[in-house]
Wavefront OBJ file of the C-alpha trace (Angstrom):
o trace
v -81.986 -141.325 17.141
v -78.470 -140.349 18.432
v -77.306 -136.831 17.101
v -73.181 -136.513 17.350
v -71.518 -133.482 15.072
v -68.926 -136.074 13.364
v -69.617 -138.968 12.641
v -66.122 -140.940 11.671
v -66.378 -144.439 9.555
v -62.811 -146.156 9.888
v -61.039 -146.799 13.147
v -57.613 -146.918 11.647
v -54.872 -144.343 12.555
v -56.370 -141.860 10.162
v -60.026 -141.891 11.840
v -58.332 -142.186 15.320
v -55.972 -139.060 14.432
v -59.395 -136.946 13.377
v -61.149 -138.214 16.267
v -58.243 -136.891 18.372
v -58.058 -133.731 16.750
v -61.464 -132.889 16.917
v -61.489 -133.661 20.907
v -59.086 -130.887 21.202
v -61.317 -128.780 20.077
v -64.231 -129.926 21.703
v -66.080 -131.260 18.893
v -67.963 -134.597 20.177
v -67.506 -137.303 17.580
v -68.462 -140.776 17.147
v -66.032 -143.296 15.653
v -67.423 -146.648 14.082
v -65.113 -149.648 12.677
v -66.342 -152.788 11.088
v -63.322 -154.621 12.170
v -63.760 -156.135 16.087
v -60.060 -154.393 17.047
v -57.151 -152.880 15.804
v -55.087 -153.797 13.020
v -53.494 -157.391 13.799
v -50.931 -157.157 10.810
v -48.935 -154.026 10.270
v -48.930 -152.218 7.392
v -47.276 -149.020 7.795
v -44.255 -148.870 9.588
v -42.841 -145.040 9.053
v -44.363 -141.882 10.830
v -42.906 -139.103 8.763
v -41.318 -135.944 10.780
v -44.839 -134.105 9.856
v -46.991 -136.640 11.067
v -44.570 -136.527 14.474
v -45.052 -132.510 14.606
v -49.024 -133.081 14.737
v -48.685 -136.264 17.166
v -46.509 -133.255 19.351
v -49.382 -130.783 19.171
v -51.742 -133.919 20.908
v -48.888 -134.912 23.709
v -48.308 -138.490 21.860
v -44.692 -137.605 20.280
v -43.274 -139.701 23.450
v -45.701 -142.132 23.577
v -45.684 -143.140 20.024
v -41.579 -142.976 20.277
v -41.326 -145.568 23.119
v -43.844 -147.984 21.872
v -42.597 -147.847 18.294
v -38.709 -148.544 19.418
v -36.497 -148.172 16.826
v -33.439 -150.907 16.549
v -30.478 -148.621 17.464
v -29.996 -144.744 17.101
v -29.142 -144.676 13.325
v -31.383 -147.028 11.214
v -30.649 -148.312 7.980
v -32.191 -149.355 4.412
v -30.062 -152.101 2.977
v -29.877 -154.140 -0.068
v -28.420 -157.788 -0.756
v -29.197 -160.981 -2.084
v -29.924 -162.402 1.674
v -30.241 -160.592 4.562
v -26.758 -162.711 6.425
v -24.877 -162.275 2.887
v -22.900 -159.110 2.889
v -24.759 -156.128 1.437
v -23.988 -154.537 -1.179
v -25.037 -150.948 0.621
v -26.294 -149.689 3.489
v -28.020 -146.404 4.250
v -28.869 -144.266 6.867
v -32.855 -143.017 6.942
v -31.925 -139.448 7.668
v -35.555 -138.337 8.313
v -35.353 -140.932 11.115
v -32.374 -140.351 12.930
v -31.267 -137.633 15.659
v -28.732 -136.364 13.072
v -31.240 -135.362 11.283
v -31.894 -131.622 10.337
v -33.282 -130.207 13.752
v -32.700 -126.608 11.979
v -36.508 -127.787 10.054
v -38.143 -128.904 13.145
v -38.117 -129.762 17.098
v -38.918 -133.397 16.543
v -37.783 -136.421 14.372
v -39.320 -138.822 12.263
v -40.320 -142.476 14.214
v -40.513 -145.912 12.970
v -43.514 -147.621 14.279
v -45.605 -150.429 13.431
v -49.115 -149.742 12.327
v -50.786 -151.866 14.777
v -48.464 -150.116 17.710
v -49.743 -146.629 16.834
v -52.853 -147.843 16.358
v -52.896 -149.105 19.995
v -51.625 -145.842 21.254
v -54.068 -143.521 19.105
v -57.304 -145.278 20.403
v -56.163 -145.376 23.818
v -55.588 -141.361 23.679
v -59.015 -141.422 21.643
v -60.863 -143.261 24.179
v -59.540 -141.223 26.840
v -61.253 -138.293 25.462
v -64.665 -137.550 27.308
v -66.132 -135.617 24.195
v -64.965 -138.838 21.787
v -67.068 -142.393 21.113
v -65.176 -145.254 19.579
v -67.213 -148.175 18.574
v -65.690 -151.080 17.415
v -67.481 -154.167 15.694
v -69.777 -151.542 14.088
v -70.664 -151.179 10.763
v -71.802 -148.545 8.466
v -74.770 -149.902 6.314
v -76.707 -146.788 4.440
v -76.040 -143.051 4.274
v -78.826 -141.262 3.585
v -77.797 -137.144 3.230
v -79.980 -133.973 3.345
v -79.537 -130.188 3.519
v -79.162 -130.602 7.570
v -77.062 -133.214 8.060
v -76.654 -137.145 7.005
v -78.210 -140.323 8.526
v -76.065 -143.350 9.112
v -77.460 -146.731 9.871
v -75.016 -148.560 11.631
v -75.175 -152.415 12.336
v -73.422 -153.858 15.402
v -71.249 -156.899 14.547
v -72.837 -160.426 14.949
v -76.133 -159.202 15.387
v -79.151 -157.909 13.933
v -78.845 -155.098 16.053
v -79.238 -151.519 13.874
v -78.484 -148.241 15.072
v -79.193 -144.840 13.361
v -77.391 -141.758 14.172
v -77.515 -138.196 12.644
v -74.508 -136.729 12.269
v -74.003 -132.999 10.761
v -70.792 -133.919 9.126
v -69.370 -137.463 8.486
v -65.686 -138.116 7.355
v -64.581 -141.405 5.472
v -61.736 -142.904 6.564
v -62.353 -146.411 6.134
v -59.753 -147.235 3.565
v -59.314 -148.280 0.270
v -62.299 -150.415 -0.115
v -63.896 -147.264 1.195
v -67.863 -148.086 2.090
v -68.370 -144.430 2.392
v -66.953 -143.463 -1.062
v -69.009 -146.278 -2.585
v -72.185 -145.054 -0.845
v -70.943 -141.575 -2.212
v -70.829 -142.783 -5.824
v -67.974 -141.265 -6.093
v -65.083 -142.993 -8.689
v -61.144 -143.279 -8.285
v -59.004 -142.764 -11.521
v -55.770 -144.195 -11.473
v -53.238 -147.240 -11.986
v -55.089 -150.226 -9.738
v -53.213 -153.261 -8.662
v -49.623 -152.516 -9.945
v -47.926 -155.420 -7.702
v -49.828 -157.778 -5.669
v -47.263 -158.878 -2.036
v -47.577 -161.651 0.552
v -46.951 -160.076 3.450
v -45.415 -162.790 6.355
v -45.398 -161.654 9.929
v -43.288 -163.480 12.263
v -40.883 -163.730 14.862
v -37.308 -165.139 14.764
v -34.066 -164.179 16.039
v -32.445 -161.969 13.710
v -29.953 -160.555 16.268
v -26.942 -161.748 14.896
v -27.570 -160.061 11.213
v -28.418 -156.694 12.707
v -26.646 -156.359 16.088
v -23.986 -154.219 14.097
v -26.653 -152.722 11.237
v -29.619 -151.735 12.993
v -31.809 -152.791 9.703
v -35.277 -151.068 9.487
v -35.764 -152.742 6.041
v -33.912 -154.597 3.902
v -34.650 -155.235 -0.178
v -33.875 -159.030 -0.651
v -33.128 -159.859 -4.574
v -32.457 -163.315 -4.089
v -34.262 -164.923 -7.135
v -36.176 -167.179 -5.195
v -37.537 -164.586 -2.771
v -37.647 -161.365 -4.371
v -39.093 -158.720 -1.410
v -38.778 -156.731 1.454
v -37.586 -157.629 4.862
v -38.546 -154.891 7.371
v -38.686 -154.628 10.901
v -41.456 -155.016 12.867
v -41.514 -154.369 16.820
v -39.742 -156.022 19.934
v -39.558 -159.481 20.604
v -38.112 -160.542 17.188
v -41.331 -159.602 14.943
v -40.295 -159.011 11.664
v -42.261 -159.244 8.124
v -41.412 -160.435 4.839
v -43.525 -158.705 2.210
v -42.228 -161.266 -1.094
v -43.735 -160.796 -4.165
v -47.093 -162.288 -5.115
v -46.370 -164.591 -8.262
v -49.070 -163.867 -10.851
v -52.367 -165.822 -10.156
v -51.129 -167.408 -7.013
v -53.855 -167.265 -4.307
v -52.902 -166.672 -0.809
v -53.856 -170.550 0.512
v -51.542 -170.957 -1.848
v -48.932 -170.354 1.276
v -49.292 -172.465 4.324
v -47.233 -171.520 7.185
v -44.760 -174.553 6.088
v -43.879 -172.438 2.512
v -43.949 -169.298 3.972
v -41.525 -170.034 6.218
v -39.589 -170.677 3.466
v -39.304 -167.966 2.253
v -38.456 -166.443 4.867
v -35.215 -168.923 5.765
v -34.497 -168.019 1.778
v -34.590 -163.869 2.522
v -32.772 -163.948 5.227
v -29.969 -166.347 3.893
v -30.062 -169.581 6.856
v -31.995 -172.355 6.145
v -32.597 -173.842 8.741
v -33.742 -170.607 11.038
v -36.457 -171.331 13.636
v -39.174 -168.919 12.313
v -42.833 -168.594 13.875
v -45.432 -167.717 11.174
v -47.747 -165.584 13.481
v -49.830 -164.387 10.107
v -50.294 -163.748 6.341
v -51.932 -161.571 4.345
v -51.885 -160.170 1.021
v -51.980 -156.461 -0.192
v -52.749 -154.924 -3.624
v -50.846 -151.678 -4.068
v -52.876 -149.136 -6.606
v -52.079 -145.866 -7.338
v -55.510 -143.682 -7.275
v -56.969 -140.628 -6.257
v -60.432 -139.936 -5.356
v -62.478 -137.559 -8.363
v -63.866 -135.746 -5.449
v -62.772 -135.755 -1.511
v -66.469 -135.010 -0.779
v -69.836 -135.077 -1.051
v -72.405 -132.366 0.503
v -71.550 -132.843 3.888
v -69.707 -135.587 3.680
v -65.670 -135.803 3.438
v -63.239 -138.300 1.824
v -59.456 -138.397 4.229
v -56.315 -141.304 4.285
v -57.100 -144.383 1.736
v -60.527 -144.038 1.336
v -59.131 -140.358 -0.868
v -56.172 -141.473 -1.738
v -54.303 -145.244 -2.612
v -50.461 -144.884 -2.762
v -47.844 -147.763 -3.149
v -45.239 -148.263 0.109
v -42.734 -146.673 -1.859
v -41.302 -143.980 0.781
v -43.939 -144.453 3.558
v -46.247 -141.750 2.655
v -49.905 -143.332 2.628
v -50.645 -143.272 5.976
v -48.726 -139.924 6.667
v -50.715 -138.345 3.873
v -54.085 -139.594 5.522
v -52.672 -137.962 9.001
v -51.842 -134.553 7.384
v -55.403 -135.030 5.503
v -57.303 -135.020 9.294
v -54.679 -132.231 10.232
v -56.469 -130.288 7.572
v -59.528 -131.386 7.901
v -60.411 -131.559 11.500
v -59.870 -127.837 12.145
v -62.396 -126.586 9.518
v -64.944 -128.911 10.773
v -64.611 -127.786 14.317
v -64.527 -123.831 13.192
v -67.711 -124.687 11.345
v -69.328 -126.437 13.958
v -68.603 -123.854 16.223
v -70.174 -121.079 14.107
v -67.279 -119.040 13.371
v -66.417 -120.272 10.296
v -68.974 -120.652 7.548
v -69.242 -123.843 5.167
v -67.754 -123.017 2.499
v -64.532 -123.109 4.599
v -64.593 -126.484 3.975
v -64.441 -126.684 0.474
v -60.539 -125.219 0.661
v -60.410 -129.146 2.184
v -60.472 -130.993 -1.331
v -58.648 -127.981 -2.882
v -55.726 -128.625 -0.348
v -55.136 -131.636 -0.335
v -56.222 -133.177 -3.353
v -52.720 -131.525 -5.598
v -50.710 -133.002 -2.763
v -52.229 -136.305 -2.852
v -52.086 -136.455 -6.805
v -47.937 -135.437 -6.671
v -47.098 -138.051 -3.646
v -48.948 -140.792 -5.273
v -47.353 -139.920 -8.893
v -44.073 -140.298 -7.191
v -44.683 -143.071 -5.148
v -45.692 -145.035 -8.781
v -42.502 -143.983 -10.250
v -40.092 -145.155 -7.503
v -41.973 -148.383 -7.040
v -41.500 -149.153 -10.346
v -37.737 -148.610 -10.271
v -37.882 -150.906 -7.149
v -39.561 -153.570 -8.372
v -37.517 -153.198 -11.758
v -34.640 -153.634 -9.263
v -35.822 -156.588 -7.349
v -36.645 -158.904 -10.701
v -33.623 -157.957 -12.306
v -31.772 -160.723 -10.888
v -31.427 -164.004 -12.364
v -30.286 -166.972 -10.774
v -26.622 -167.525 -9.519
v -26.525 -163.454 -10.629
v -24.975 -161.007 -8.040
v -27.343 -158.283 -8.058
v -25.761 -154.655 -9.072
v -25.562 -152.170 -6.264
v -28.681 -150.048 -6.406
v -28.583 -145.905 -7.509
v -27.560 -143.884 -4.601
v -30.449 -142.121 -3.011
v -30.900 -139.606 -0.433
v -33.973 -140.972 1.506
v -34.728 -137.940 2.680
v -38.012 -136.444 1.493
v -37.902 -133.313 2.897
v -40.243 -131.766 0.494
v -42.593 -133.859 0.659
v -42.677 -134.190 4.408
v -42.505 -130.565 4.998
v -43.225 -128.665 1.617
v -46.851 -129.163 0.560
v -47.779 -125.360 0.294
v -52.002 -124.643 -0.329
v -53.674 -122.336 -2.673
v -57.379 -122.004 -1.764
v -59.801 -119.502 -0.458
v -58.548 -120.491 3.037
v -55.187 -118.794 2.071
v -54.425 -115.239 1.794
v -51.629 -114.335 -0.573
v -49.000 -111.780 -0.644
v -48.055 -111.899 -3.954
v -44.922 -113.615 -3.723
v -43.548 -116.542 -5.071
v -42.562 -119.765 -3.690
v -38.949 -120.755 -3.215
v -37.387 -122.705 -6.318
v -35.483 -125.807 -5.636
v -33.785 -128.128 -7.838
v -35.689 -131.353 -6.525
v -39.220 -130.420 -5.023
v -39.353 -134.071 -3.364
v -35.999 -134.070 -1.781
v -35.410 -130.028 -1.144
v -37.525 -127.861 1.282
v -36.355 -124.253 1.663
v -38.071 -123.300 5.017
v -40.669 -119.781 4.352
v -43.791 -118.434 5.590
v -45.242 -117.901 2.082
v -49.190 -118.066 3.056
v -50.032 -121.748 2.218
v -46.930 -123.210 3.557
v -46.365 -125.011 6.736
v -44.574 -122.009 9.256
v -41.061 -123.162 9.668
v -40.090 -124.138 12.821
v -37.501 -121.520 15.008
v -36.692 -122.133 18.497
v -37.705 -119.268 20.461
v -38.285 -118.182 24.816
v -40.958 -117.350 26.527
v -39.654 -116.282 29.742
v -36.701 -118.938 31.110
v -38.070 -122.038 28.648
v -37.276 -122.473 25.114
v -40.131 -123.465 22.479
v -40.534 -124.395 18.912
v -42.832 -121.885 16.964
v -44.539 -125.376 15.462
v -45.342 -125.807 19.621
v -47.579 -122.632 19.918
v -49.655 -123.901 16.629
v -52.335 -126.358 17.219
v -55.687 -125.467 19.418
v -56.356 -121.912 17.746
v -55.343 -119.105 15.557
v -51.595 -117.674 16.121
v -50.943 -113.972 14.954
v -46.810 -113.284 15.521
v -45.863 -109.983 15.008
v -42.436 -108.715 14.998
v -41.103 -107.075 17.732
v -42.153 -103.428 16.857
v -45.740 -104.924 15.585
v -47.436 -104.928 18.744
v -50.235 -103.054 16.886
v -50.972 -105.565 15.174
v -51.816 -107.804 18.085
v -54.102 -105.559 19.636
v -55.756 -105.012 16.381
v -55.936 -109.459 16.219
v -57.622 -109.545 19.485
v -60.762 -106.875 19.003
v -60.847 -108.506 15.591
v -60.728 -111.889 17.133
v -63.021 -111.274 19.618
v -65.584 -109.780 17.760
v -65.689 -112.954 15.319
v -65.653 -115.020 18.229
v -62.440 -116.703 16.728
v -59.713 -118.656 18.912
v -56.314 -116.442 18.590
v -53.842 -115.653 20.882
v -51.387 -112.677 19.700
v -47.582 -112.825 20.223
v -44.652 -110.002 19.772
v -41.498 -111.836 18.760
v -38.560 -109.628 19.700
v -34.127 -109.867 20.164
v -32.560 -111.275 23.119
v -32.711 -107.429 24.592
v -36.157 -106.130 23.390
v -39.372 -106.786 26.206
v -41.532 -108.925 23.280
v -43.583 -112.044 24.587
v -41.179 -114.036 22.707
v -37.505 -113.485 22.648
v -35.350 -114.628 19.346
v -31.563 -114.858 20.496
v -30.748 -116.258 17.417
v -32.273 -113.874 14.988
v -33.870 -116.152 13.071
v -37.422 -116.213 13.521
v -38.158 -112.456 11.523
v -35.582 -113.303 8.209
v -37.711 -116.901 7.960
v -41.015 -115.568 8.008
v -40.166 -113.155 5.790
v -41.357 -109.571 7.816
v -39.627 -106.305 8.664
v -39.356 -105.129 12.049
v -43.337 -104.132 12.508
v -44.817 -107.098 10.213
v -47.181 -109.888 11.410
v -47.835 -113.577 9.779
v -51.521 -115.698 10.741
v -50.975 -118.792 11.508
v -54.262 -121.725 11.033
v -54.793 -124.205 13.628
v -52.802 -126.999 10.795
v -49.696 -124.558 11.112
v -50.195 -123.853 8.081
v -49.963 -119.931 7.444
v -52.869 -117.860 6.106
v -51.774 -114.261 6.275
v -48.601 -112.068 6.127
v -48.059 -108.474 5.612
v -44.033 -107.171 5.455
v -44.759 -104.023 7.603
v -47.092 -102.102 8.843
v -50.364 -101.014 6.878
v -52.147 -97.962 7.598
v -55.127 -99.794 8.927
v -54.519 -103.102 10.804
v -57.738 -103.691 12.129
v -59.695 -103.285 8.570
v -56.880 -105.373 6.775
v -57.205 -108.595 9.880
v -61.186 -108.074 9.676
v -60.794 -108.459 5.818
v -58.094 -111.222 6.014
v -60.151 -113.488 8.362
v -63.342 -112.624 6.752
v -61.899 -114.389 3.525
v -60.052 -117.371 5.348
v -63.179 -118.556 7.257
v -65.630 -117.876 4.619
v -67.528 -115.359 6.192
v -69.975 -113.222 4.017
v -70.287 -110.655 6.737
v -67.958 -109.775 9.503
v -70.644 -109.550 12.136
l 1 2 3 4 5 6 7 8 9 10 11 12 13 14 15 16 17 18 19 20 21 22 23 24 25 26 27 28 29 30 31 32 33 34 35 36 37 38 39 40 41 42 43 44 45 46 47 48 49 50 51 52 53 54 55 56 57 58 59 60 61 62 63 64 65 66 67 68 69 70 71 72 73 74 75 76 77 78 79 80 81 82 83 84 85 86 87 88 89 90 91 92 93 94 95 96 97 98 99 100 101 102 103 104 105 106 107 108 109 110 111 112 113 114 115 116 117 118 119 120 121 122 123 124 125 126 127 128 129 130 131 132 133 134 135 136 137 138 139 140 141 142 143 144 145 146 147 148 149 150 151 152 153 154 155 156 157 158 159 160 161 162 163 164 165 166 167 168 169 170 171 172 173 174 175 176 177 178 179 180 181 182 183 184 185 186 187 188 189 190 191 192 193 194 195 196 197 198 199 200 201 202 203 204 205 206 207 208 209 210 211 212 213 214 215 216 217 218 219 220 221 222 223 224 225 226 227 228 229 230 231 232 233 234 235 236 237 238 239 240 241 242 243 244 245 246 247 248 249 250 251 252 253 254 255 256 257 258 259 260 261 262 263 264 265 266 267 268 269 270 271 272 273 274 275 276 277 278 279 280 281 282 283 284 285 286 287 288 289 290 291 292 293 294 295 296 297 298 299 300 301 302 303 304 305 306 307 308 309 310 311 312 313 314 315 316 317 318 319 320 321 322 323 324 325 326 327 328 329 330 331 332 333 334 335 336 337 338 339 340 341 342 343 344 345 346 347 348 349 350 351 352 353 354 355 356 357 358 359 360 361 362 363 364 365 366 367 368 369 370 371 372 373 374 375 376 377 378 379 380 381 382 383 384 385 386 387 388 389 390 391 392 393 394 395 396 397 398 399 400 401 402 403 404 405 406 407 408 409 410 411 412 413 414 415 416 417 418 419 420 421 422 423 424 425 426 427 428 429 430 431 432 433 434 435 436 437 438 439 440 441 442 443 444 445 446 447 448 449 450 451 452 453 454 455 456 457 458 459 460 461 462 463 464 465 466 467 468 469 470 471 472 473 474 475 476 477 478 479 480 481 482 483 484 485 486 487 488 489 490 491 492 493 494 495 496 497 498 499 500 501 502 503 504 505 506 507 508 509 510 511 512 513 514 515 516 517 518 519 520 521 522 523 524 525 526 527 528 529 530 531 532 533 534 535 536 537 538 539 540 541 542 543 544 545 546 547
């Protein structure tokens, strides 16, 4: 019988992204997927700046960039009756253009087909000597005890059955999760709001968007009520038109759905190559429970959002951000298990407020889309900012993996629009630009492979006290002074920023998690660093003893 730490069920970019993760750490893993390849029709199509930070962290921010290829510099939502019809507005995605905030972070958002990144993630994964990805698997029985769980794994096509012990196995194998089913485990929520047939297919579009570099477009003509989005190069686009009530998807031969797509985008008689069709439920749930004993929910198989804003698949990334971490500190022995039950308590509230959202402003799009009737000119949609920052960058934790200081988190009017950068424990660290020696770096680029204690410039203590605590847990930490343009600190901040953001006096400190994701901060000095990190880490890491 094969024995692998993690075992991952789903080889979509969730799994991929944990199975990444956990190769930076040095965990050996084992990914299985039932499917023979990659996905052949995208899905996704938006990597949110978050998801862009973590791809940065695992050197695949450039490769992700130039395979995804955006159409232009600036692009656009739109809305008309027909793609060639004038529109009635047009509107910049700000989280996906270079004038977007770089004050919040040293990268950008990326619009990228699913089956792209997918192409890029499992070539990284494959890459990695301490990783296994096994497509044309699947996962038949999962059998659990105190020690570990027992998968039984058929390959594809044949009788040919496999069993593997694994002491931890993450689900990531989507919304018709086998694992969760296995797991028993149920999924309250709204299921099968709007059903969509999704059209791939390539035509040239260049003369609609040569001026409007269109990343998606909402169509209300009455006939073909949906969404027109770009796909990739070569002319690939995909019309996702609504799914009339008990129509089947047979019910659309290539000849109709070309149809529709000559009706969306306003020519009939456009040359259009159907490459593919498919049809897609969209549900609003969350998983009761993101695990089981040693087993652990992450992306659809926890969580089912609608496409409203993008955020399903970026969700399921930040999930393996959080996860994959805790597993490896556990594996490792520095961490003890019940580190891992801050997982669920982490990411479950953000998963439940996304999704809530998500509902509520499909709703008000598909209210918009069937609103038309025919001959009608559809009304000019609400103005909208399209700008999540707080969701992309806001999701703060409360959980035994988080220390707090007893302060309390910023207020903003609109907690999905507005993110006020802090280093509150439980929020992501905000991003400063910073130099170590002649080069300039993003705080978000020292977080990533280990623990990250910054103290301020006159808190050097405190990083000797980090590394005899460090090293006597056997934790990963590297210790950092952070000091003005004219003070000798590891890390210089010209700009002044980096102490007023994180919130500490001249001789404070902030711990940073693997995830970014702060766990610790003190304002100043204490009388007794070492005693206050031992106690600090002792609590993040679930440790009943500090020996």
């Amino acid at each position: 019988m094969d024995k692998i730490p993690v075992l991952i069920v789903g080889g979509g970019p969730v799994g991929l992204t944990t199975s990444i993760l956990l190769s930076r750490y040095g965990i050996r893993s084992l990914v299985v997927e039932r499917h023979p390849g990659t996905s052949l029709h995208p899905k996704a199509r938006v990597i949110s700046t978050r998801s862009m930070e973590i791809f940065r962290q695992c050197s695949l921010e450039s490769a992700i960039r130039e395979a995804g290829a955006l159409p232009g510099d600036a692009p656009v939502l739109a809305w008309g009756r027909a793609l060639s019809d004038p529109l009635l507005k047009l509107q910049a995605m700000k989280t996906l253009t270079p004038e977007a905030d770089r004050a919040l972070s040293p990268t950008v958002g990326c619009g990228c087909p699913q089956d792209v990144l997918e192409a890029v993630l499992l070539q990284r994964a494959r890459e990695n000597a301490v990783a296994d990805v096994c497509f044309g698997h699947e996962l038949l029985e999962l059998d659990q005890t105190d020690c570990g769980a027992t998968a039984t794994i058929r390959e594809s096509g044949s009788n040919t059955v496999t069993r593997v012990q694994a002491q931890y196995v993450v689900g990531a194998d989507g919304a018709h999760s086998t694992v969760r089913d296995i797991l028993g485990i149920d999924v309250p929520g709204p299921q099968a709001v709007s059903q969509a047939l999704s059209i791939l297919f390539r035509a040239d579009l260049t003369a609609y968007v040569r001026e409007r570099p269109i990343l998606l477009c909402m169509i209300h003509h009455p006939d073909a009520p949906g969404m027109l989005l770009w796909t990739g190069k070569n002319g690939r686009w995909c019309f996702n038109a609504h799914f009339p009530e008990g129509a089947r998807l047979e019910d659309f031969p290539p000849e109709r759905a070309g149809q529709l797509v000559r009706t969306a985008v306003g020519v009939p008689d456009l040359p259009v190559e159907i490459v593919s069709t498919a049809s897609f439920v969209s549900s609003a749930r969350v998983a009761q429970s993101y695990s089981s004993g040693r087993v652990f929910l992450v992306g659809d198989a926890a969580h089912e959002m609608t496409p409203a804003g993008g955020h399903g698949m970026n969700t399921g990334i930040e999930d393996a951000h959080n996860l994959a971490w805790k597993l490896a500190a556990v594996v490792r022995g520095y961490a003890g298990p019940s580190l891992l039950d801050s997982y669920q308590a982490e990411r479950q509230p953000v998963a439940r407020w996304v999704t809530a959202w998500s509902l509520d402003s499909f709703r008000s799009v598909m209210r918009g889309l069937h609103a038309t009737r025919p001959g009608a000119t559809p009304a000019a949609p609400p103005a909208g900012t399209h700008a999540e920052n707080g969701i992309v960058f806001g999701a703060s934790y409360e959980s035994a993996a988080v220390m707090p200081d007893g302060t309390e988190p910023p207020r903003v009017a609109n907690p999905v629009t507005d993110y006020i950068p802090n280093a509150r424990p439980g929020s992501r660290a905000p991003h400063v630009w910073l130099e170590a020696g002649r080069k300039g770096i993003s705080t978000l680029d020292l977080f990533g492979d280990e623990f990250i204690l910054l103290a301020s410039e006159h808190g050097g203590e405190w990083c000797h006290a980090g590394k005899r605590v460090a090293d006597g847990l056997h934790v990963p930490l590297r210790a950092f002074t952070v000091g003005g343009a004219d003070h000798a600190s590891d890390l210089r901040d010209s700009s002044d920023a980096w102490a007023k953001l994180y919130g500490v006096r001249q001789n404070g400190a902030v711990l940073v998690r693997p995830d970014g994701h702060v766990a610790w901060r003190s304002y100043s000095r204490v009388a007794a660093p070492e005693t206050t990190l031992l106690s600090a880490f002792a609590g993040i890491l679930g440790r009943a003893t500090l020996s």
